[in-house]
MIBA-752268 format. One record per residue (C-alpha): residue in three letters; y negated, x, z. Coordinates in steps of 0.1 Angstrom, whole numbers, plus 2048, in hexadecimal, padded with zeros to 3 digits. Each point is the difference from the previous one (the first is absolute). Layout:
N
ALAYXZ ...
! end
This chain:
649
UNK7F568A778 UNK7F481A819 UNK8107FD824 UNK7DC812809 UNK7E07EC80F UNK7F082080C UNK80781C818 UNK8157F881F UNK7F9807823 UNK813824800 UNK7EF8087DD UNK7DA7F980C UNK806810820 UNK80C8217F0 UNK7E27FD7E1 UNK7EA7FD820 UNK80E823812 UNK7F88127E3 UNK7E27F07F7 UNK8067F27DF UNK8087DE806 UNK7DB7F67F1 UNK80A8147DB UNK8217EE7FC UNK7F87E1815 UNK80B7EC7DC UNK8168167F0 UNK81F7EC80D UNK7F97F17DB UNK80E81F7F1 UNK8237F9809 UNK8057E47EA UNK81C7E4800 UNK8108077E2 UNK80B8237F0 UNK7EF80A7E1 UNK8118087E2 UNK7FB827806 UNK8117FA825 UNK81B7EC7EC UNK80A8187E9 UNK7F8820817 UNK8217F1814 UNK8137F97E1 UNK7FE81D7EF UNK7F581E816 UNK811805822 UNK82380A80A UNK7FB7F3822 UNK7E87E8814 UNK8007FF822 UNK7FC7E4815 UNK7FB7F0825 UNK8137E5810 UNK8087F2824 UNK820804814 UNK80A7E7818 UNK7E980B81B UNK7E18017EC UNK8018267F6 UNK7F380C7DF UNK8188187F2 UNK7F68177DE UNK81C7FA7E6 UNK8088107DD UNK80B7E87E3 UNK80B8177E2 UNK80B7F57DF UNK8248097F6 UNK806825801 UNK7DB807802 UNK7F97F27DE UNK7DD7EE7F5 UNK8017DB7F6 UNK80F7EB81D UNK7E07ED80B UNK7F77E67E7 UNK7E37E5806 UNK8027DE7F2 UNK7E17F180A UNK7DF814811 UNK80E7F4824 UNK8238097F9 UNK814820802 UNK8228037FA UNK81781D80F UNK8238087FA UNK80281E818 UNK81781980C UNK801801824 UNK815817819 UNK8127F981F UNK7E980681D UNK7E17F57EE UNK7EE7E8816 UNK7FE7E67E1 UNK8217FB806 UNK8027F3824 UNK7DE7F07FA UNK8057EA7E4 UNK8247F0812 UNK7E97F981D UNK7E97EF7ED UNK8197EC7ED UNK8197FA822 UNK7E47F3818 UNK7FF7DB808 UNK7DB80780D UNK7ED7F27E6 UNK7DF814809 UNK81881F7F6 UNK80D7F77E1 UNK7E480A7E8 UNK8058237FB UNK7E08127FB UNK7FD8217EE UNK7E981A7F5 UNK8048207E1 UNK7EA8187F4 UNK80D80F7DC UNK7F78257FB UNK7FD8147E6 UNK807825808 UNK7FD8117E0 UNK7D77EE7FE UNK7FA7F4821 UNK7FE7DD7F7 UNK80B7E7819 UNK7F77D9807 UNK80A7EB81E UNK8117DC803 UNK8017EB81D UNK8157DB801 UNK8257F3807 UNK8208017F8 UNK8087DF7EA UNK8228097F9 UNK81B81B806 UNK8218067F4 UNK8198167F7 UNK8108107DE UNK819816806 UNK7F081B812 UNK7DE7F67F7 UNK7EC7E980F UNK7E77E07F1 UNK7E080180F UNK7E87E67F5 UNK7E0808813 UNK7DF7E47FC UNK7E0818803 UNK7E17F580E UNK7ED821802 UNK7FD81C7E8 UNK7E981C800 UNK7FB81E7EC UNK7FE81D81A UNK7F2822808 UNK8168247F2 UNK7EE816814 UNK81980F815 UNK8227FD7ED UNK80F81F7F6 UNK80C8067DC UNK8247FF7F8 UNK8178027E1 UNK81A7EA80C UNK81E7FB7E9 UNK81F7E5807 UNK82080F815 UNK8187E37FA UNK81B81080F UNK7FA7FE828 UNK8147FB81F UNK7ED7F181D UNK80C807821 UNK7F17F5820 UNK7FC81E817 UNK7E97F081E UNK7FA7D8807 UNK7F47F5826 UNK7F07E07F4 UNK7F37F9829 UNK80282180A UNK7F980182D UNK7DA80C80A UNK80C820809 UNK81080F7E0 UNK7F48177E9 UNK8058027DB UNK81D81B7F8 UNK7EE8207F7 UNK8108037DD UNK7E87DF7FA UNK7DC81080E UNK80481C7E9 UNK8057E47E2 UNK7E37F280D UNK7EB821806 UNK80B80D7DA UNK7F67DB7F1 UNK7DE7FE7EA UNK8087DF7F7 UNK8067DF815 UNK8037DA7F6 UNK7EC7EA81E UNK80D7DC805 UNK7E57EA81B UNK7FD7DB803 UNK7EA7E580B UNK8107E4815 UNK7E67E5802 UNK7F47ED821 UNK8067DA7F9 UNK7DD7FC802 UNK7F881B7E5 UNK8237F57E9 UNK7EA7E27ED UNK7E88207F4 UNK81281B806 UNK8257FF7F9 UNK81981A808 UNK8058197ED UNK80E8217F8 UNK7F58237F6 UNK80E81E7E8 UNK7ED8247FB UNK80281D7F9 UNK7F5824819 UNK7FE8227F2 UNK7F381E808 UNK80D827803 UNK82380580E UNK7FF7F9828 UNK7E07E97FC UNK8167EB817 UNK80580A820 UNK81A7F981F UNK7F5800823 UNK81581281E UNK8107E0808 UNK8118047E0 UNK7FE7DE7F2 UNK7DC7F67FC UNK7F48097DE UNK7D78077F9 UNK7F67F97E0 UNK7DB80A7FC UNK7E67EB7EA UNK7F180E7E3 UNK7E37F27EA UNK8087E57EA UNK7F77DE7F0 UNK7EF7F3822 UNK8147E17FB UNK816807822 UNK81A7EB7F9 UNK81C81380F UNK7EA80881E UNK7F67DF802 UNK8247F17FF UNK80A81A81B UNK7E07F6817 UNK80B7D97FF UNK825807802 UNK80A821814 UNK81C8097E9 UNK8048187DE UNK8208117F0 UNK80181F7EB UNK81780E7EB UNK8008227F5 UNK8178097DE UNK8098237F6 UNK7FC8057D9 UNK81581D801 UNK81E7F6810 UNK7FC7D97FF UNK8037FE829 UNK7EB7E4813 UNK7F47FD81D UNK7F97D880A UNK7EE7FB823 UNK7EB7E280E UNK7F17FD823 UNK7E07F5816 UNK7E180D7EE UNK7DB80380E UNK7E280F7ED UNK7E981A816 UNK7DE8057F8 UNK7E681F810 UNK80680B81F UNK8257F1802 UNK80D80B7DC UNK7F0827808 UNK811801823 UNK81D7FF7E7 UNK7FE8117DE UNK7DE816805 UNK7E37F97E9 UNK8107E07F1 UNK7ED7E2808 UNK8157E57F7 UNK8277FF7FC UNK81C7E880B UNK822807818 UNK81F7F27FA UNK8197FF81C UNK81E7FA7EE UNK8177E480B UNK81D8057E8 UNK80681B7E2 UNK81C8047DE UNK8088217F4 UNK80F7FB7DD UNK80A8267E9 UNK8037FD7DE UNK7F07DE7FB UNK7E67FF7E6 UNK8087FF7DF UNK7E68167EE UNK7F882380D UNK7E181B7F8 UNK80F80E7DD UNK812827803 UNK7E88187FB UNK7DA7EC808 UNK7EE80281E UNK7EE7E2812 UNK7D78057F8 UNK7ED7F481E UNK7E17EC803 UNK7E6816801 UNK7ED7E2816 UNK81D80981B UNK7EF81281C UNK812819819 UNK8177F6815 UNK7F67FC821 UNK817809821 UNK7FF7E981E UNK7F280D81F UNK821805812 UNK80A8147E6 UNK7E981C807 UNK80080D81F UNK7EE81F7FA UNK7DE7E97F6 UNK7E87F2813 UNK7EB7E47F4 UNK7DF7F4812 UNK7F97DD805 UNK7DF7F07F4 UNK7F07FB826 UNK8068257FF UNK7F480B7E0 UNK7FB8227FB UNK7E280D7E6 UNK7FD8207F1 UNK7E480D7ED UNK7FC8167E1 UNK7F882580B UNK8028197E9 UNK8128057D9 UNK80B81D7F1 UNK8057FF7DB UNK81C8167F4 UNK8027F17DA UNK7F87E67EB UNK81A7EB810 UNK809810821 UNK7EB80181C UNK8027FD828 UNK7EB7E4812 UNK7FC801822 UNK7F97E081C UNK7F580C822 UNK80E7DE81A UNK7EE801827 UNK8277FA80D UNK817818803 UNK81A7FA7EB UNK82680E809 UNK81080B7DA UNK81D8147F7 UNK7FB8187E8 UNK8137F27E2 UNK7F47DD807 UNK7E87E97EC UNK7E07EF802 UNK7FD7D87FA UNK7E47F47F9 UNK7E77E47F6 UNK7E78037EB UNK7F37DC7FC UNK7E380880E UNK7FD81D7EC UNK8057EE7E0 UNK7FD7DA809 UNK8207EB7FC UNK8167F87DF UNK7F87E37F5 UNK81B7E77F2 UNK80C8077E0 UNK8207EC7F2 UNK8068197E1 UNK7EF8247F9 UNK81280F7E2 UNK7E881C7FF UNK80280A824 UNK8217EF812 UNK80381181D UNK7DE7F380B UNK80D7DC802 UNK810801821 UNK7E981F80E UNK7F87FC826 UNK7EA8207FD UNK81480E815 UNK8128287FA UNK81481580F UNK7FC8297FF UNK81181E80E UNK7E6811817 UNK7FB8257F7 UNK7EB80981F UNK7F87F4821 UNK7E880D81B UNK81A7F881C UNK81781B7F0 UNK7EB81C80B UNK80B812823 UNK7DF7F380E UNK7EF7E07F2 UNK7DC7FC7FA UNK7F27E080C UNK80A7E180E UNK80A7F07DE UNK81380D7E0 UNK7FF80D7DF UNK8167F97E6 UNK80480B7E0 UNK8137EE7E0 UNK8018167E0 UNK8097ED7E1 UNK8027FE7DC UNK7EB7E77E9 UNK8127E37F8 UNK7F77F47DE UNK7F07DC804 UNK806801828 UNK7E97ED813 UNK7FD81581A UNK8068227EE UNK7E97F77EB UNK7E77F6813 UNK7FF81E819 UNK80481C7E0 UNK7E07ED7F2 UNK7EC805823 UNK80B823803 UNK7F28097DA UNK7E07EA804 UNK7FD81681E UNK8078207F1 UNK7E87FC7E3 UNK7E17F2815 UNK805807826 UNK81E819808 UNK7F6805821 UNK8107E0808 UNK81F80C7F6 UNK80381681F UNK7F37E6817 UNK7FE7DF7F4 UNK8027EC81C UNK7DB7F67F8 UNK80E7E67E5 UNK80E7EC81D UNK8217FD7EA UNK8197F3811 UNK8257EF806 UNK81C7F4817 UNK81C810808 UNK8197E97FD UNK81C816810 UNK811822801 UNK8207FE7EE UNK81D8157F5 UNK82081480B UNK7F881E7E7 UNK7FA81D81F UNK81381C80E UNK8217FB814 UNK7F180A823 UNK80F823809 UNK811801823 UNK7F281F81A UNK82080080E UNK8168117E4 UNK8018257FC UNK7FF81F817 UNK7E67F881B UNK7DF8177FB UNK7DE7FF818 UNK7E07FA7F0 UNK7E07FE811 UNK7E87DF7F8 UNK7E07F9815 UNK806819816 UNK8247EF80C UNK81D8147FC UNK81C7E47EC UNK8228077F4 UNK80C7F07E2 UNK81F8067E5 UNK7F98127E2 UNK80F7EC7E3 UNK80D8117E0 UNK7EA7FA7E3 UNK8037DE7F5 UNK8088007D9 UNK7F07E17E8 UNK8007F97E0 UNK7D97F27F4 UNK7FE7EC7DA UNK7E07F37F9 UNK7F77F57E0 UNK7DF8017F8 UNK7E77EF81A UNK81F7FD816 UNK7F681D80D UNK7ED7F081E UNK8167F681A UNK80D8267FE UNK7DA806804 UNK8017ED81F UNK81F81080E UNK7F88237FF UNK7E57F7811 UNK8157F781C UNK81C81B802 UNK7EA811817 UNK80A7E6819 UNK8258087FB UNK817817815 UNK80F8067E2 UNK7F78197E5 UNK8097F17DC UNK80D8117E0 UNK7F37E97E4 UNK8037FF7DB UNK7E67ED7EC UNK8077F17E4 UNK7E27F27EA UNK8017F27E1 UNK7D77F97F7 UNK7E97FC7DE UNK7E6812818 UNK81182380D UNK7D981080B UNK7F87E1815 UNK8227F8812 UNK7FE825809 UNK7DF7FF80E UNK80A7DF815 UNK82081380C UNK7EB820807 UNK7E97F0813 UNK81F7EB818 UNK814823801 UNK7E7811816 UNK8097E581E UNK82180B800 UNK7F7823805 UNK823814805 UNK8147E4806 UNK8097F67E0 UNK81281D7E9 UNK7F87EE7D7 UNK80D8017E2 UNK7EF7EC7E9 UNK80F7FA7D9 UNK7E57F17E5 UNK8117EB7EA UNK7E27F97E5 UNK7F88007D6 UNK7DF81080A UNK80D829800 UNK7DD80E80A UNK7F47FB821 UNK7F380F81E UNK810807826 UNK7EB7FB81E UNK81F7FE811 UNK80081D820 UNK81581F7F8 UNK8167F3819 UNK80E7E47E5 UNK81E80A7E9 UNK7EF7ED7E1 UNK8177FE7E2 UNK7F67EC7DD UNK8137EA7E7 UNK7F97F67DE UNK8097D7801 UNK8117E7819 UNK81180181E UNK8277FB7F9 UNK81C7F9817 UNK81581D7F1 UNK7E4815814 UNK7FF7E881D UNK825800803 UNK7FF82980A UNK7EE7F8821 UNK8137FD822 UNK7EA7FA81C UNK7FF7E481C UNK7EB7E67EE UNK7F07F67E3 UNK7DF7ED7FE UNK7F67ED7DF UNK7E17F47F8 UNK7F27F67DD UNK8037E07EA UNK8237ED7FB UNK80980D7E3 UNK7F8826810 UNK8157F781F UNK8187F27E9 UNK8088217E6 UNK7F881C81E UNK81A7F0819 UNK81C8007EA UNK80282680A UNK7FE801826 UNK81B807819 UNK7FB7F6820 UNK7EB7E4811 UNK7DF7F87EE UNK7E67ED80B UNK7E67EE7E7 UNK7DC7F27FC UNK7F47EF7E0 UNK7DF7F37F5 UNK80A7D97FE UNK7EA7F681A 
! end
């Protein structure tokens, strides 16, 4: 029989934040009582490891790992539909361990019923289904040990965001425990080592409990919680202090358990595993979840997420049994969204509060293709950006707000869409030596994305418009389009030049005499590939502002040679004789125009950029920008420091 009479306290109260609590106010009746012959044989048959929650003497959840021997299938059997049987391989340093002789040595009686939690998971299909109950019995064979667990809720749950793995048994590991501070003081940090493991993870295993008031107990017993997190590599994040962890929400089922056991009973533990290596990472701390205001003073742009100050973490190398088979490569969710950087990690950005919300209104669009085009949004504030830095912004207004969607097979990315994108700007007004205005103009140049909300809705005003009123394309601020900008963002600009290098020379501006240092031509390397040509837009815009005169060699790599070199032509004229360039056109289109100056060295090349060609360049920096897999194959070739900007906003 269910342990479940309904939602708890922490459960409703979380439903209520998000303002779902009157579509699932029953569905406490899908996690049944008993597990269904599907769950029973999905354990049985299917999964080389489950993992699980349990208490340690203090009341901590802690994440374990119970494997079958050597990694192999078939070590979970289930007698009855409440019952499941484990004979488990468990390491020294798993928190199981030191929990389960706890739970057996107490003479507090109130302490004695162990309580645990799993979730099963199936990589290869992204199966999984939950448990929740207690430890009847445990024992030991050898170096296996007899869990009998009684379940009393089992529920079928959601695969959205578990990444795809062909995991295959490695029987023949050696764990070692490399870090254990099980009460580590307030003022320590994890080692650093353990933050990157943490900052490289895309998967993590969340343990949270629910320690019932005696008043709620009768109705609501206590109970413990097993799930799963995914996302893209670094979806979790550590703070400065180096020991709280923020683990941002994403859309799912709207049931809120874990967010509910977390808002009744402050505490969660996580473990991360490696698949590669079989390393993991067990933590478990104080946990809060942040909603609005609070959670975006943290991670920018997320409205809900939870912190977990940790309390007391495991490091284990070469624990788990199975590992991602030689020669495969994890396939992510494609409901995964980007990963999103906490505010303290980017200095360079500056977001703007909701009491001091910034609008910007559509101004003009130039069309350069089918699927590239410049849009830009005139803002009454002036607005301080670096040239190189992006744009965030809103467009819920624009667009109206995404509504809830559980599954979208035919669109994913649109299920945990907060209308909100980010995009290099290409031009501002408050680049030019003297500003017009009291406000500013910006300008964002970007390429159609194919079934992109936003994309596609401005590419399908600006050809509406150029069919039946293309005068509004050079002014259409009378369509009272407009947006919030959200924040300016980004650490893709120029290194600042410094007046006081070089032989000192006397130039004359406004009529003052100054002196300043001449610096040698500064020599960079630019890659761009395709649309990624914008922020290098932006910044020759702003060499004029330098001390410096700059030497720089272009790289681009485009499906679209006539248009990037109109874009470019257009940007080179700020830069006047500043800027000696060299630009190299990498593209499978072999007829095309220059409108570059006669000032620009232009060379063409038949194909794609390779880091053979790359490699040849020696010059003080290197700036990337194009998609991953661009950044990925051009980089391979560069000496010297490089700086990159992708499009995984």
């Amino acid at each position: 029989m269910s342990s479940l009479n309904g939602w708890h306290r922490g459960e409703r109260a979380i439903q209520e934040k998000f303002g779902f609590h009157g579509a699932v106010s029953q569905s406490w009746t899908k996690i049944e009582g008993e597990m269904r012959e599907q769950h029973r044989d999905f354990y049985s048959t299917r999964l080389p490891f489950i993992p699980v929650t349990t208490l340690d003497s203090m009341g901590r959840p802690w994440s374990s790992i119970l494997a079958g021997p050597h990694g192999e299938i078939g070590w979970v059997s289930s007698e009855t539909y409440d019952q499941l049987s484990m004979r488990a391989e468990v390491w020294d340093g798993d928190p199981l361990k030191a929990n389960a002789d706890y739970h057996a040595g107490t003479t507090d009686e109130s302490q004695r019923k162990m309580l645990i939690a799993g979730i099963g998971v199936e990589f290869s299909t992204r199966r999984r289904n939950k448990f929740a109950g207690s430890v009847k019995a445990i024992g030991k064979q050898g170096e296996l040990l007899d869990i009998c667990a009684t379940v009393n809720q089992a529920i079928g749950n959601c695969p959205k965001y578990i990444t795809i793995r062909n995991l295959v048994s490695f029987p023949h590991t050696k764990p070692r425990v490399i870090h254990q501070e099980i009460n580590i003081p307030p003022t320590d940090r994890l080692p650093s080592d353990l933050i990157t493991f943490i900052l490289s993870s895309d998967t993590v295993f969340v343990g949270s409990s629910y320690s019932a008031s005696e008043e709620d107990a009768p109705r609501f017993p206590s109970h413990l919680g097993m799930n799963h997190r995914g996302g893209r590599p670094g979806f979790v994040r550590v703070r400065n202090d180096g020991r709280t962890l923020v683990l941002p929400d994403y859309s799912g089922n709207r049931l809120m358990t874990s967010l509910g056991n977390i808002e009744a009973t402050a505490l969660a533990s996580l473990t991360f595993p490696s698949f590669t290596d079989g390393s993991l990472l067990y933590v478990t701390g104080i946990a809060h979840n942040l909603f609005g205001a609070p959670a975006q003073a943290i991670m920018p742009s997320q409205n809900a997420l939870s912190t977990i100050e940790i309390t007391g973490y495991i490091f284990i190398e070469d624990a788990l049994p199975v590992r991602q088979r030689e020669g495969t490569e994890p396939q992510r969710s494609p409901y995964a969204p980007p990963v999103k950087l906490l505010k303290e990690e980017q200095a360079s950005s500056r977001y703007f509060s909701s009491e001091d919300a910034i609008h910007a209104t559509l101004s003009r669009i130039q069309l350069h293709s089918s699927d590239i085009a410049t849009f830009a949004f005139e803002s009454p504030h002036k607005l301080n950006i670096i040239p190189g830095q992006a744009a965030i912004l809103d467009f819920t207004s624009f667009l109206g707000a995404s509504p809830y969607r559980h599954m979208a097979a035919e669109n994913p990315n649109s299920v945990n869409d907060d209308r909100i994108r980010t995009w290099t700007i290409s031009w501002c007004s408050s680049w030019k030596s003297v500003a017009d205005g009291v406000g500013t103009t910006f300008s964002l140049t970007m390429r159609l994305k194919p079934g992109g909300a936003v994309t596609g809705a401005l590419f399908d005003i600006a050809n509406k418009l150029s069919a039946v009123r293309p005068e509004l394309l050079e002014d259409s601020r009378p369509l009272g389009l407009g947006v919030t900008l959200v924040g300016i963002g980004g650490d893709f600009v120029l290194e600042p030049t410094d007046p006081h290098e070089g032989p000192e020379i006397a130039i004359t501006r406004e009529e003052e005499q100054i002196s300043v240092r001449k610096n040698a031509p500064r020599k960079l390397l630019w890659i761009a590939g395709g649309i990624g040509i914008t922020p290098f837009l932006a910044m020759l815009c702003d060499i004029p502002s330098h001390f410096a005169e700059y030497e720089i060699t272009l790289l681009l790599s485009t499906r679209e040679p006539d248009v990037m070199l109109s874009l470019l032509s257009n940007a080179i004229e700020a830069a006047a004789h500043k800027v000696k360039l060299v630009v190299h056109v990498f593209s499978h289109t072999e007829q095309f125009k220059s409108s570059l100056p006669t000032s620009v060295s232009l060379h063409r090349h038949s194909g794609r950029i390779t880091s053979s060609f790359v490699s040849d360049f020696k010059v003080e920096c290197v700036y990337v920008c194009g998609s991953e897999m661009f950044e990925r194959e051009v980089i391979q070739g560069v000496v010297g420091k490089v700086r990159k900007e992708g499009f995984a906003y």
